[in-house]
C-alpha positions in Angstrom: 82.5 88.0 158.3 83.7 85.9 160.9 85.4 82.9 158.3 86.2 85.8 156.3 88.4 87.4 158.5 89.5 83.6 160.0 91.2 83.0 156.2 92.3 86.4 156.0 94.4 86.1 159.5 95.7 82.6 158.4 96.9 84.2 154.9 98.6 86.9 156.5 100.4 84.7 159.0 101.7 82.6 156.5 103.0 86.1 154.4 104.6 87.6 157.8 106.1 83.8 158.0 107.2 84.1 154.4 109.0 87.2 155.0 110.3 86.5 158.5 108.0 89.4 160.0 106.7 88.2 163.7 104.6 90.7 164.2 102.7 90.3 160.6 102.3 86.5 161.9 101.1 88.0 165.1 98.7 90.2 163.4 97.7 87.5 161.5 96.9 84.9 164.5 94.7 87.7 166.3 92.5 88.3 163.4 92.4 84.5 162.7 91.4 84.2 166.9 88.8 87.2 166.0 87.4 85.3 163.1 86.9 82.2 165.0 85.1 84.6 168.0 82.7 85.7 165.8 81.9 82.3 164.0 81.6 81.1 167.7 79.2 84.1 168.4 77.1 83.6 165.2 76.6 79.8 165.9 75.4 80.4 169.5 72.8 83.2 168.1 71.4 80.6 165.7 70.8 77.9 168.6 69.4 80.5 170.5 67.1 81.3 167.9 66.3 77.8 167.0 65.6 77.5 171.3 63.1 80.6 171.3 61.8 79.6 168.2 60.3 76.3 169.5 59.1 77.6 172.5 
């Protein structure tokens, strides 16, 4: 979900930038910040796991 929404923020910056529309590009950059969040979340979980796991 969270490249998903990372690609989707980066296309819809680059439309609100193709028709001049700041707060489209706006839009855009938060959900590309909220992708980014949950690819950062999803990484730490997995080195968390992989910590608990060899323990």
């Amino acid at each position: 979900m969270g490249k998903t929404n990372e690609v989707a923020g980066k296309v819809r910056q680059a439309a609100g930038k193709a028709v001049d529309n700041d707060e489209e590009q706006a839009k855009g950059a938060a959900q590309e910040v909220k992708g980014k969040a949950q690819v950062a979340k999803g990484d730490a979980k997995d080195a968390v796991k992989k910590v608990v796991d060899k323990a």
